[in-house]
Backbone as CSV, one residue per row, in Angstrom:
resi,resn,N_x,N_y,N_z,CA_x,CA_y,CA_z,C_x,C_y,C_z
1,UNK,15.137,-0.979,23.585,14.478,-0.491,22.397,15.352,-0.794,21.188
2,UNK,14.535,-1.308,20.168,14.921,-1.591,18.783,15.212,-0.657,18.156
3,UNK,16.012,-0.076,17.288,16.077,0.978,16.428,16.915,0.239,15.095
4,UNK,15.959,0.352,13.807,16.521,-0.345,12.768,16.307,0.776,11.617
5,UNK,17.378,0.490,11.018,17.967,1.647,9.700,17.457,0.851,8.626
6,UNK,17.499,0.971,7.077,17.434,-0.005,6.349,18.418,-1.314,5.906
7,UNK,19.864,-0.618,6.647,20.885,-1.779,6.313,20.964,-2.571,7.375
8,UNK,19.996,-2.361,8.269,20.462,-3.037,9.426,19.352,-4.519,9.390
9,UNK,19.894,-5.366,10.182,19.335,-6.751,10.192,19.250,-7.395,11.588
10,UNK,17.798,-7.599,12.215,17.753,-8.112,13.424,19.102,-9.102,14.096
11,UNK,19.945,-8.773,15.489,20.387,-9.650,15.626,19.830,-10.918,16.038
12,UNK,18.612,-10.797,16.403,17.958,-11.745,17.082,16.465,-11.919,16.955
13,UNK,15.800,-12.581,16.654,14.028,-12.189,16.483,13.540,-12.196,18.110
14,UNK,12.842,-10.942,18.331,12.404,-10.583,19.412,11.699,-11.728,20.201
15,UNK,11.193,-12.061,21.014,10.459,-13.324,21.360,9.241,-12.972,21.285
16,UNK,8.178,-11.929,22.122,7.163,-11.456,22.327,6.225,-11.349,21.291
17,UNK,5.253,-11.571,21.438,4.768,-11.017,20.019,4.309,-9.520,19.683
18,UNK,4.032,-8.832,21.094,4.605,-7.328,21.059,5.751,-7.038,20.386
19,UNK,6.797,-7.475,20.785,8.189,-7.198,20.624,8.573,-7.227,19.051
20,UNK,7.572,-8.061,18.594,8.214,-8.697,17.302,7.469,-7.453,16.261
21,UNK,6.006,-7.004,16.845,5.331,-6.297,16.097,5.376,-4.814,15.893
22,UNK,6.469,-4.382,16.952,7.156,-3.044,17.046,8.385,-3.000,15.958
23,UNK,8.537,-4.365,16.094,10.227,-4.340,15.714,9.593,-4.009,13.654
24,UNK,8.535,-4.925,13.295,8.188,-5.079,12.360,7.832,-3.637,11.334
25,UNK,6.865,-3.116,12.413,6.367,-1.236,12.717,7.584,-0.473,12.181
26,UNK,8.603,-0.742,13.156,9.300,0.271,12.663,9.972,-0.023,11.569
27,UNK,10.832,-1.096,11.060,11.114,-1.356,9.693,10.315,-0.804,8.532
28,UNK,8.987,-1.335,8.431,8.226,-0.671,7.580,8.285,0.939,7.454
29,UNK,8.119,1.263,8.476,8.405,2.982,8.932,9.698,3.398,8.300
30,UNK,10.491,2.895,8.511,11.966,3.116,7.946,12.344,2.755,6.370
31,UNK,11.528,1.987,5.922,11.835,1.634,4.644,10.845,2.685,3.505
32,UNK,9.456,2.020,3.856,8.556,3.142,3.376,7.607,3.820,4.113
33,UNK,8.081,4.710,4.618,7.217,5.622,5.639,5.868,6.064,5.273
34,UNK,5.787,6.613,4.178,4.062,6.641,3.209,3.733,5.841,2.860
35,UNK,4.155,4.731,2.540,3.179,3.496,2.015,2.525,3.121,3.798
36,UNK,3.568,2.851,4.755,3.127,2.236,6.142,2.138,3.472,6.755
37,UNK,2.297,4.521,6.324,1.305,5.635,6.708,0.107,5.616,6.202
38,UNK,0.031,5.288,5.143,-1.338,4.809,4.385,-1.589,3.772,3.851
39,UNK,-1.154,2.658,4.804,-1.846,0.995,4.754,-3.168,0.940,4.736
40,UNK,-3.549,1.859,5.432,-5.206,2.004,5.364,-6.223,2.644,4.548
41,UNK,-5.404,3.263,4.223,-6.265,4.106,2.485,-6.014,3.020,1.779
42,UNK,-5.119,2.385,1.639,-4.434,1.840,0.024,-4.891,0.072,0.821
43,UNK,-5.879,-0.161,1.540,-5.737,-1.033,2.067,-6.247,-2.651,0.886
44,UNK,-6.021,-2.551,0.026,-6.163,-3.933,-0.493,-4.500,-4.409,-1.223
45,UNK,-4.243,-3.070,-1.548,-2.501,-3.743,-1.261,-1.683,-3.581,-0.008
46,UNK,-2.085,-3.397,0.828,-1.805,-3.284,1.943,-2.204,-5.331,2.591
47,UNK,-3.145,-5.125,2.531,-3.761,-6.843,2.538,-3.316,-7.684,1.896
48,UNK,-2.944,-7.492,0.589,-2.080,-8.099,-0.360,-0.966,-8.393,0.159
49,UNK,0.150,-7.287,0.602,1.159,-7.750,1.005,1.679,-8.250,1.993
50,UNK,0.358,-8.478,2.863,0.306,-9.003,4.676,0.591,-10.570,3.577
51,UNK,-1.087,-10.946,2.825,-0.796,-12.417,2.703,0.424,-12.727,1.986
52,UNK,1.131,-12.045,1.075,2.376,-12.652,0.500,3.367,-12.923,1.691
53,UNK,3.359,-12.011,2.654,4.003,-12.255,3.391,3.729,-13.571,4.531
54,UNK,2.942,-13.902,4.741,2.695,-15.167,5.173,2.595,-15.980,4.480
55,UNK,2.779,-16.103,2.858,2.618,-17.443,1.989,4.118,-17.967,1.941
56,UNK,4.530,-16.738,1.397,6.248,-16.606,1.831,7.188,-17.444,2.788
57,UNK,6.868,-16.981,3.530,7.275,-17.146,5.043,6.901,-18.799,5.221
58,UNK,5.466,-19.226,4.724,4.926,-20.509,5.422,5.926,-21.245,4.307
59,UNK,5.767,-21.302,2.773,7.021,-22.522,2.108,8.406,-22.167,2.076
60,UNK,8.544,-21.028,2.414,10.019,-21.613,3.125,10.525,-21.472,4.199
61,UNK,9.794,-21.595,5.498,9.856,-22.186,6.370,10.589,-20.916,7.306
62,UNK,10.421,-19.517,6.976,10.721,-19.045,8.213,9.654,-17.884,8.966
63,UNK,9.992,-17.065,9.814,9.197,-16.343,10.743,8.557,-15.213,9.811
64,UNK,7.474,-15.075,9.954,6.463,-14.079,8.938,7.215,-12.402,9.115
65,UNK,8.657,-12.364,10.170,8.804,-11.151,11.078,10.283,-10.721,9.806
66,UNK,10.602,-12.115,9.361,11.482,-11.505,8.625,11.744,-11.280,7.014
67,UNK,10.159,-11.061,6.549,9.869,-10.978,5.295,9.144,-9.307,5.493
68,UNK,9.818,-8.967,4.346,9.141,-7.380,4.177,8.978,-7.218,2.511
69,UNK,7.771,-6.912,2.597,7.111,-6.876,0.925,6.955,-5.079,0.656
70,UNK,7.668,-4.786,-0.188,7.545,-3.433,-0.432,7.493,-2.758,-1.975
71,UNK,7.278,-1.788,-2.382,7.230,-1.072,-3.887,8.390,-1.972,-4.336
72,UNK,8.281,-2.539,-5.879,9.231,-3.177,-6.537,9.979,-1.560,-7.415
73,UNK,11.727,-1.217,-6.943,11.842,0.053,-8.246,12.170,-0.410,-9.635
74,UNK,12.060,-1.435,-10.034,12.263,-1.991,-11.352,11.197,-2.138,-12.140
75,UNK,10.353,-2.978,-11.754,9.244,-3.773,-12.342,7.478,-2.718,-11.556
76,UNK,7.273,-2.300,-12.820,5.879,-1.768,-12.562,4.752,-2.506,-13.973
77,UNK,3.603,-2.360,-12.775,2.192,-3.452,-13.296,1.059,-2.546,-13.918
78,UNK,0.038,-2.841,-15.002,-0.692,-2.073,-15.160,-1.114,-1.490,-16.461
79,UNK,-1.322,-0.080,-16.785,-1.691,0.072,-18.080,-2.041,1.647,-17.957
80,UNK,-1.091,2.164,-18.878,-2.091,3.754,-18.955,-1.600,4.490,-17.624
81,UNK,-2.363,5.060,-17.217,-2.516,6.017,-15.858,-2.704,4.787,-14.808
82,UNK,-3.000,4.005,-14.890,-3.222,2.977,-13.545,-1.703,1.683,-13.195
83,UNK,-0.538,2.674,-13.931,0.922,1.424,-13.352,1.103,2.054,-12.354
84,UNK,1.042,0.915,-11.124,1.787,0.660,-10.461,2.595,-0.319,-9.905
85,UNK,3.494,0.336,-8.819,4.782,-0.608,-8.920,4.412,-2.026,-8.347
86,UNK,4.867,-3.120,-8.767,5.035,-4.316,-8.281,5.698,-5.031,-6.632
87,UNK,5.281,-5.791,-6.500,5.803,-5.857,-4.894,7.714,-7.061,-5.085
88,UNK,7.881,-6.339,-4.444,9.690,-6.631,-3.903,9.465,-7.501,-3.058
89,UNK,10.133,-8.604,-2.667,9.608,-9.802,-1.212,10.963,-9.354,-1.205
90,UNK,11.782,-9.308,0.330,12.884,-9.181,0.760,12.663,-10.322,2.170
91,UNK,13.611,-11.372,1.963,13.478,-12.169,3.006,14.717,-12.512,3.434
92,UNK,15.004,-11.820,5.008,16.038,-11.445,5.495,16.014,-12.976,6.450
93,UNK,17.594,-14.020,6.558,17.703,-14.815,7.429,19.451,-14.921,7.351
94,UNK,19.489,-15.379,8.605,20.897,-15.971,8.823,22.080,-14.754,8.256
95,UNK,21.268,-13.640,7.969,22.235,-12.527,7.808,21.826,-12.038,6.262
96,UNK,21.060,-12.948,5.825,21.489,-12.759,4.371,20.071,-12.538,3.899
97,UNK,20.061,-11.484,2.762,18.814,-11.314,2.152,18.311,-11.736,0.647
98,UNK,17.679,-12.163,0.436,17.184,-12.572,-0.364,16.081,-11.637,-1.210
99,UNK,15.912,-11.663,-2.575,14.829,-10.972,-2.908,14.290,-11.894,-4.175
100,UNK,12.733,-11.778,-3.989,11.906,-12.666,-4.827,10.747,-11.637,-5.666
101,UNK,10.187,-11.704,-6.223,8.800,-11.102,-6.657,7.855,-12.299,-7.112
102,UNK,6.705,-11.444,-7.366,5.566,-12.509,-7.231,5.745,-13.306,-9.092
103,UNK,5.198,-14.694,-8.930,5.266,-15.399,-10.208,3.790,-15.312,-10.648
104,UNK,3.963,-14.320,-11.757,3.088,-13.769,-12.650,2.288,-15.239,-13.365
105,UNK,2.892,-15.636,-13.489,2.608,-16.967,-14.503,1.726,-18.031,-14.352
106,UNK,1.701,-18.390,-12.509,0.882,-19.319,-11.975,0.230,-18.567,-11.071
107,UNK,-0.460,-19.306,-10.075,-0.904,-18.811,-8.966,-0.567,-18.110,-8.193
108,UNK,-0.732,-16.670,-8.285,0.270,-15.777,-7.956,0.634,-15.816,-6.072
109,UNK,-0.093,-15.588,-5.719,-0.055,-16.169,-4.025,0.944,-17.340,-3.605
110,UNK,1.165,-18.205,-4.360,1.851,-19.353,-3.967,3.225,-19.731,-4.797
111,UNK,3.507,-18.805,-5.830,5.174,-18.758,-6.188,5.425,-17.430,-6.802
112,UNK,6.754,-17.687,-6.473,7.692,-16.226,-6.734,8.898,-16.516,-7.194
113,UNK,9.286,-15.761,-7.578,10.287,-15.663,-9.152,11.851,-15.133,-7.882
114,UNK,12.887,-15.687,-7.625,14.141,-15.392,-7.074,14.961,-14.512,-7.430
115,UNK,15.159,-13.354,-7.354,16.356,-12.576,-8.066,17.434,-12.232,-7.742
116,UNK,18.380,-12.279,-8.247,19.627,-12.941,-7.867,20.641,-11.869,-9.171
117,UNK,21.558,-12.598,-9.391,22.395,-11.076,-10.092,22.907,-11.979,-11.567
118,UNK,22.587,-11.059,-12.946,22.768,-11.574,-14.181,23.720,-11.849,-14.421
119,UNK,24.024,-13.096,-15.516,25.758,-13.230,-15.447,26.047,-12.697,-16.513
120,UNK,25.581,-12.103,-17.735,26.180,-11.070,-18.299,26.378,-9.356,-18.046
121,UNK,25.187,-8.853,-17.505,25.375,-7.368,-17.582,25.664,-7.439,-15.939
122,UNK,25.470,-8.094,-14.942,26.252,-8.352,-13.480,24.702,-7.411,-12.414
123,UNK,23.507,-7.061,-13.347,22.557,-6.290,-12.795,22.096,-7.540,-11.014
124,UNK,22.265,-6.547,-10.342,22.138,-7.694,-9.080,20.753,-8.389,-8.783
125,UNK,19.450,-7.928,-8.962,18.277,-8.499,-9.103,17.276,-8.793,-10.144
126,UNK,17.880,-9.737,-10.719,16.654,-9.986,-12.265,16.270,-11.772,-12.029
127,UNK,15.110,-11.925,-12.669,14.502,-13.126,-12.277,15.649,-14.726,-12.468
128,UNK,15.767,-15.311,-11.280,17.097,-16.540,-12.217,16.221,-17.774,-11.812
129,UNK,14.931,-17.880,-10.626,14.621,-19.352,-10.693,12.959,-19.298,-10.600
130,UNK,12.374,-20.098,-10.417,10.971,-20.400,-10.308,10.612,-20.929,-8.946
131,UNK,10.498,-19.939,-7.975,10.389,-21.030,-6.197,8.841,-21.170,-5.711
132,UNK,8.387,-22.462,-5.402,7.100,-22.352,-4.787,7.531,-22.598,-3.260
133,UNK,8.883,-23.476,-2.811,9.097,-23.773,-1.667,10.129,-24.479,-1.248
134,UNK,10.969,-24.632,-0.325,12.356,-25.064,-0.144,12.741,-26.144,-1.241
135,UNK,12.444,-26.908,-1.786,12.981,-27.639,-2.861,13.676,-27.116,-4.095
136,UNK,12.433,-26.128,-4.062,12.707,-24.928,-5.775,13.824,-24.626,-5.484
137,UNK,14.114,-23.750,-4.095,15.283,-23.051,-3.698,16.239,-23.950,-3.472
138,UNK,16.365,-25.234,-2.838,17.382,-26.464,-3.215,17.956,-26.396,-4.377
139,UNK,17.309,-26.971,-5.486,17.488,-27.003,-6.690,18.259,-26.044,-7.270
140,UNK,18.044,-24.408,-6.806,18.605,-24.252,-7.919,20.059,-23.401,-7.121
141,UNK,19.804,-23.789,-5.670,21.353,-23.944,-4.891,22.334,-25.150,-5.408
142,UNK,21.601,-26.016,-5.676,22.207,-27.032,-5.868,22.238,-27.879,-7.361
143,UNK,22.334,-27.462,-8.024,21.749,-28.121,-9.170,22.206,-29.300,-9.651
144,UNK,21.791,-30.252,-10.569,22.371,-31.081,-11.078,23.430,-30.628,-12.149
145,UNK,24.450,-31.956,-11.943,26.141,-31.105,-12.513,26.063,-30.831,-13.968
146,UNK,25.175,-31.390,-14.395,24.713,-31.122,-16.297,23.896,-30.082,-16.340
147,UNK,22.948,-29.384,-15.521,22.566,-28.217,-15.462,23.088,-26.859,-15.724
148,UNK,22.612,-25.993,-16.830,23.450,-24.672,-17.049,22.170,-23.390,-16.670
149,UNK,22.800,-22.501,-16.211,22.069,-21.458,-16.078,20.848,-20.980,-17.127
150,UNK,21.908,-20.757,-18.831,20.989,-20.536,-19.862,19.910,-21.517,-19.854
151,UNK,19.946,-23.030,-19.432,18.803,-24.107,-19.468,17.403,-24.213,-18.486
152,UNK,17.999,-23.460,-17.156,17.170,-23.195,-16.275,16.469,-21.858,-15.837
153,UNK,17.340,-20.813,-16.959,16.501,-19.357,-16.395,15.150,-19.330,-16.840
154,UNK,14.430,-18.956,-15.871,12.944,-18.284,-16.186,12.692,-17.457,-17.363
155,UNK,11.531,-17.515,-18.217,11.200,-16.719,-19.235,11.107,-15.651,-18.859
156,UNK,11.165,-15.138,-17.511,10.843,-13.335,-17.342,12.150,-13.128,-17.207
157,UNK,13.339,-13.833,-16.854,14.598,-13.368,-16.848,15.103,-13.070,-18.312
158,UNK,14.285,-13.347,-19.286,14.876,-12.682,-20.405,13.832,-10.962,-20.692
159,UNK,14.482,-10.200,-21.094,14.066,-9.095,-20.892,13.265,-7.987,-19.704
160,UNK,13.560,-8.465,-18.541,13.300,-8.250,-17.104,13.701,-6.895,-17.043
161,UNK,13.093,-5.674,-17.005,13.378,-4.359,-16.985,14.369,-4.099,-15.678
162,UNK,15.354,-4.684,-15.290,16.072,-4.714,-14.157,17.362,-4.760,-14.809
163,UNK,17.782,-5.337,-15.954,18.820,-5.858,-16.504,19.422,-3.832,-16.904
164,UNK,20.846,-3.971,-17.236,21.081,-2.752,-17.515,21.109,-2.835,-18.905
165,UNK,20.839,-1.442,-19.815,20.629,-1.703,-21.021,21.160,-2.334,-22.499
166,UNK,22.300,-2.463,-21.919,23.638,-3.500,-22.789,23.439,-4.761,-22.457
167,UNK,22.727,-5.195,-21.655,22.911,-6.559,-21.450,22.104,-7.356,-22.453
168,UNK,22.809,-8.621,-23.070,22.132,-9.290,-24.132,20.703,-10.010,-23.748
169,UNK,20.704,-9.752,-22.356,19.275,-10.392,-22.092,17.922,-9.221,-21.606
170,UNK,18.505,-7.847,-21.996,17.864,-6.780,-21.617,16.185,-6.558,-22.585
171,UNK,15.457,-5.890,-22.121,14.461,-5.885,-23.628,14.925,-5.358,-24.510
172,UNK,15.798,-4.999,-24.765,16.493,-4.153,-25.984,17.795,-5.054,-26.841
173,UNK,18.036,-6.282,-26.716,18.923,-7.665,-26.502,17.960,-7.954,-27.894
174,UNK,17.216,-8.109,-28.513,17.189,-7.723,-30.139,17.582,-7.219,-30.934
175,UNK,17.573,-5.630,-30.514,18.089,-4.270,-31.117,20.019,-4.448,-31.339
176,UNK,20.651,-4.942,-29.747,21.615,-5.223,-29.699,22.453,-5.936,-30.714
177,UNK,21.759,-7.262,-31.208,21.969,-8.537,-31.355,22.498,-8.429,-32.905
178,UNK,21.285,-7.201,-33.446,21.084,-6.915,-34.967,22.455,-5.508,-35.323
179,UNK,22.834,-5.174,-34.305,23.893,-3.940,-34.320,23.239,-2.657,-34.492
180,UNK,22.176,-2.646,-33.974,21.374,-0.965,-34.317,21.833,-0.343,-33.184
């Protein structure tokens, strides 16, 4: 028997597809216990985050078992009485996790925004690339040697409600700028 905490990370992907779908069960259970309790009331984001999780998973090329899409605590969607929170992609491999959210900008199903940690205020998840699929994520592992960060960040990485509030790229990085 599997038993997984939130810091914990499969040593191995189960083989079975039982195996894999318990293992999956309980993560969700462990991370957000009321949202996975009421997948079925809330079921069109519930559906929502099945397919991100297989769009995910299919361009960059790994197992649908080790992507978990959950409440974003930074970034909330909406208007009035009807915000709610945005979805978090956490895509756990080779030990290491990754976190993406969905790219508002294009086709939302088929790219997501990488977040990664600011190099001024040091906030660990705010938007730094544009990924539709292992290349995006090449690229901006690898970049070309004339390439600078300021040249390639995403327009939502400037004022990304994730940033801490001193940071010159925060929404408040106006206010800053002017000395108020």
């Amino acid at each position: 028997m599997v038993v997984m905490t939130t810091d914990e990370t499969p040593s191995r992907t189960p083989a079975s597809l039982a195996d894999r779908a318990i293992t999956v069960a309980r993560l969700h259970r462990a991370i957000a216990p009321r949202a996975f309790a009421d997948r079925h009331g809330a079921q069109s984001s519930w559906n929502r985050r099945a397919i991100t999780t297989s769009h995910i998973a299919a361009a960059l090329g790994v197992a649908a078992d080790t992507v978990l899409v959950r409440d974003d605590p930074d970034r909330h969607y909406g208007t009035g009485t009807t915000l709610a929170p945005g979805d978090l992609i956490e895509v756990t491999n080779d030990g290491r996790r990754w976190y993406f959210i969905p790219d508002l900008s294009g086709f939302v199903m088929w790219s997501w925004l990488l977040l990664g940690p600011c190099p001024d205020c040091e906030a660990p998840r705010v938007p730094i690339a544009r990924i539709a699929g292992l290349a995006d994520l090449g690229a901006h592992l690898d970049p070309e040697s004339e390439e600078r960060f300021s040249d390639t960040a995403t327009f939502e990485f400037h004022g990304d409600p994730a940033h801490h509030p001193h940071c010159l790229y925060s929404a408040h990085a106006s206010e800053l700028r002017a000395g108020q």
